[in-house]
matplotlib code that plots the C-alpha trace (Angstrom):
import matplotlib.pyplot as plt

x = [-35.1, -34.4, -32.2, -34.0, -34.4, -31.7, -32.9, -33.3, -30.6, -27.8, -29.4, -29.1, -25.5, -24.6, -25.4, -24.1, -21.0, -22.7, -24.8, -22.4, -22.2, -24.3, -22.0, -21.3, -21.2, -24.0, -23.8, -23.1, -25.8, -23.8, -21.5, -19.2, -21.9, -22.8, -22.3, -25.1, -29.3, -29.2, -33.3, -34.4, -38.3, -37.3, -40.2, -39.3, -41.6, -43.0, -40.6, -38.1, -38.7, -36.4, -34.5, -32.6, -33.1, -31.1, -30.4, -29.4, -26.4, -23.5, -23.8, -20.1, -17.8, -15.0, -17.2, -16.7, -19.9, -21.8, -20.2, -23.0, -20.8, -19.5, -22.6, -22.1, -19.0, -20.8, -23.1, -20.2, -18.5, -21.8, -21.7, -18.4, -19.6, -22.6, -19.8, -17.9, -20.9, -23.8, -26.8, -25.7, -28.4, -27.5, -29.3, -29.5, -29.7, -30.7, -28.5, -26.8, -29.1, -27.0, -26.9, -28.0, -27.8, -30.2, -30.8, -31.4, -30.9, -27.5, -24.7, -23.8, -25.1, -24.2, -24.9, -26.3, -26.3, -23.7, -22.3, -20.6, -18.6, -16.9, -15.6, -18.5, -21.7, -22.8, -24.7, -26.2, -28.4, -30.1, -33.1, -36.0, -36.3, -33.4, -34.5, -35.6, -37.8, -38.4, -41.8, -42.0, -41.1, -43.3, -45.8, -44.7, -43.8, -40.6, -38.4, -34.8, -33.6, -34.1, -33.2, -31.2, -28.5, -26.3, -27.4, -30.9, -30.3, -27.8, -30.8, -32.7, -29.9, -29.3, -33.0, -32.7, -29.9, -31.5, -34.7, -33.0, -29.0, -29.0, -32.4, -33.1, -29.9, -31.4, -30.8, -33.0, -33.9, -36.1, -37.3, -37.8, -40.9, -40.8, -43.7, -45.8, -43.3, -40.5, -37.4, -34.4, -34.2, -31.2, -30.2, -28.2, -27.1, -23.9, -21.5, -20.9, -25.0, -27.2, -29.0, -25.3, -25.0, -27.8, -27.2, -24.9, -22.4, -22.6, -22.1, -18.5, -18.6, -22.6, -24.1, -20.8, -19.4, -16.9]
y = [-11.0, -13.6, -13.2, -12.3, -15.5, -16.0, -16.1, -19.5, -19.1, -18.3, -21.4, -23.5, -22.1, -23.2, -26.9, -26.9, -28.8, -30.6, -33.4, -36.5, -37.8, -41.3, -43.9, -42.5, -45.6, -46.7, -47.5, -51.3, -53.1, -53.7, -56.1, -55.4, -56.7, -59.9, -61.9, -59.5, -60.0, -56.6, -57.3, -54.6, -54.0, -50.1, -49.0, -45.4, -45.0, -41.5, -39.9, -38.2, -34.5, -33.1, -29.7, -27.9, -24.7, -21.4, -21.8, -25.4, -24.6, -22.6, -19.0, -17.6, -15.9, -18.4, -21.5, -24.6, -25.7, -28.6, -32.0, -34.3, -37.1, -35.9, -36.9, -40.1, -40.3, -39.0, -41.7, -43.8, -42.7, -43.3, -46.9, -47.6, -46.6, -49.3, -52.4, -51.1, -51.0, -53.5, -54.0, -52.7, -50.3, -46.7, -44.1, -41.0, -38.2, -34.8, -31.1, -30.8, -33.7, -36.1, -40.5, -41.9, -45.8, -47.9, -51.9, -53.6, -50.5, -49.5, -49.3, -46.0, -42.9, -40.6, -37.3, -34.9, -33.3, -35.5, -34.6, -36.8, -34.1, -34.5, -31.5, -29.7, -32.0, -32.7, -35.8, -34.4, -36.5, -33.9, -34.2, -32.2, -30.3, -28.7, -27.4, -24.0, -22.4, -25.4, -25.0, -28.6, -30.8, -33.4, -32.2, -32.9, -34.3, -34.1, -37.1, -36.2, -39.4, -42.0, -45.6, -47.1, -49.1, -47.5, -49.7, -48.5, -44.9, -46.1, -47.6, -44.0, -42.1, -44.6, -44.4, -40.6, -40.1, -42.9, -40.8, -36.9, -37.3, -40.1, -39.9, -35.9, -34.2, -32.9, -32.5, -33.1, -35.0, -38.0, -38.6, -41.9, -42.9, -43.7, -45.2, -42.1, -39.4, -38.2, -37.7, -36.8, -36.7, -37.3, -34.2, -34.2, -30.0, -28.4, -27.6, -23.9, -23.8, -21.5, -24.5, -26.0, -23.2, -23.2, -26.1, -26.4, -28.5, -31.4, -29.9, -31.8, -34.2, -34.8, -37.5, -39.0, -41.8, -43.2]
z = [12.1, 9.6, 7.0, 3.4, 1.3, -1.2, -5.1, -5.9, -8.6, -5.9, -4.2, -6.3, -7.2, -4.2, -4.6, -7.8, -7.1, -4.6, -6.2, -6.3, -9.4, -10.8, -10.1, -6.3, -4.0, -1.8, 1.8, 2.7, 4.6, 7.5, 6.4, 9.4, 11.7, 9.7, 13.0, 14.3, 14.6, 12.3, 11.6, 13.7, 14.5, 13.3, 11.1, 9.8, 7.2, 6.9, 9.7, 7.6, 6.4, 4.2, 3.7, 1.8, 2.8, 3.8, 7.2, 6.6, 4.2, 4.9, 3.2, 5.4, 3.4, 1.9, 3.2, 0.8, -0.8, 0.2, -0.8, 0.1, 0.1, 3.0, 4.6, 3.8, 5.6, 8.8, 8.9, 8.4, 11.6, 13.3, 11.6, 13.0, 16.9, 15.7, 14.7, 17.9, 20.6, 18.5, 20.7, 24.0, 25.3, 26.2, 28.2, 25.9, 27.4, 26.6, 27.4, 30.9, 32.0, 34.4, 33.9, 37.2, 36.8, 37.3, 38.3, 35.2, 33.1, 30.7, 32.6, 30.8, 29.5, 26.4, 26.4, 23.6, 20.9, 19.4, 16.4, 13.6, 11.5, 8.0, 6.6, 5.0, 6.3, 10.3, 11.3, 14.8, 17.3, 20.2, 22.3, 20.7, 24.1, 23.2, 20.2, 20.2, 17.8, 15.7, 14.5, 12.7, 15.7, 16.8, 19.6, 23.2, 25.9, 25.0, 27.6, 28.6, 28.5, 25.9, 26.2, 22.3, 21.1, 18.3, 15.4, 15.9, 15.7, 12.8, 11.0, 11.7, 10.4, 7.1, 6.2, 6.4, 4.7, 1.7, 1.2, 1.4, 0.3, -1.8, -3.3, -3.4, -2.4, 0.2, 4.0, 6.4, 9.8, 11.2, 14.9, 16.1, 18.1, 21.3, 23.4, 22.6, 22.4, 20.1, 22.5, 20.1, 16.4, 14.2, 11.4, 8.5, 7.8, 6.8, 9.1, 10.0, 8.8, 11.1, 12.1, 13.4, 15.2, 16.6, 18.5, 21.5, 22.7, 24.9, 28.5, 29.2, 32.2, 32.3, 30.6, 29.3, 31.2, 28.6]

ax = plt.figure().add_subplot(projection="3d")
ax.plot(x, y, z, "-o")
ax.set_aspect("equal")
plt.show()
């Protein structure tokens, strides 16, 4: 059984403190990777849904409220793996599912869900097939692998967190397109939420290989 729905005034109670405030800085537009091609064929128009719902905020005992500048600083880890890596191509792969390479295909795999975590917000990339009870997903198939550099799924996760942090404080996720599938989808929620928990770990030793 789900928990009863909050009032809307505790809800809103709760995000109270969390709305930065008008002059909160913007993100840069890459100016690490200025030496980069950064004009990526990434349309995500009309792929972001946003939340701000129970299960997506924190409601623990003695749980901090949600700063959503925190989420900033998620992407911004996520950013920094994007000036580290640029365009190389990964294989992305989804829960407990092992990187076999390939001739001509990345070198490397990374394994999911992957979180970016800053104190009270979670930037999480996972494979929708491991995503139970998630009645708003994309129909299937749903791949377990999924071929991306990380300034593309940086591009997803800055045009999420434009349209539902900056612009609504709200949370929310996107799922890129791929051929005709959505294989993984990138979510901003707070950390210690019951949609956190709700999603594992990456299985240690499988999918990783640096």
């Amino acid at each position: 059984m789900f928990p009863p729905i909050l009032p809307i005034v505790v809800l809103l109670t709760r995000l109270s403190s969390a709305i930065p405030p008008p002059s909160a800085p913007s993100l840069p537009s890459l100016p690490p990777l200025s030496s980069l091609n950064t004009s990526l064929d990434v349309d995500t128009r009309g792929m972001c849904e946003c939340k701000i719902t129970n299960d997506w905020l924190n409601f623990d005992a003695g749980a901090p409220f949600l700063d959503f500048q925190d989420c900033e600083k998620t992407l911004r880890q996520l950013l920094a793996d994007s000036v580290d890596f640029g365009r190389e191509n990964f294989e992305w792969l989804s829960l407990g599912t092992p990187f076999h390479p390939v001739r001509g295909g990345p070198k490397e795999g990374r394994g999911t869900p992957k979180r970016y975590v800053h104190n009270t917000c979670t930037l999480c990339l996972v494979f929708l097939r491991d995503l139970k009870n998630w009645p708003s997903k994309p129909p299937p198939p749903y791949p377990d692998k999924y071929v991306s550099d990380y300034l593309s799924l940086y591009q997803y996760g800055k045009s999420l967190w434009s349209d539902c942090v900056r612009n609504k404080h709200e949370l929310g996720w996107i799922a890129p397109r791929f051929g005709f599938s959505h294989p993984m989808a990138l979510f901003f929620w707070q950390t210690g939420s019951r949609k956190d928990r709700g999603v594992p770990n990456t299985i240690a030793g499988l999918g990783e290989t640096a």
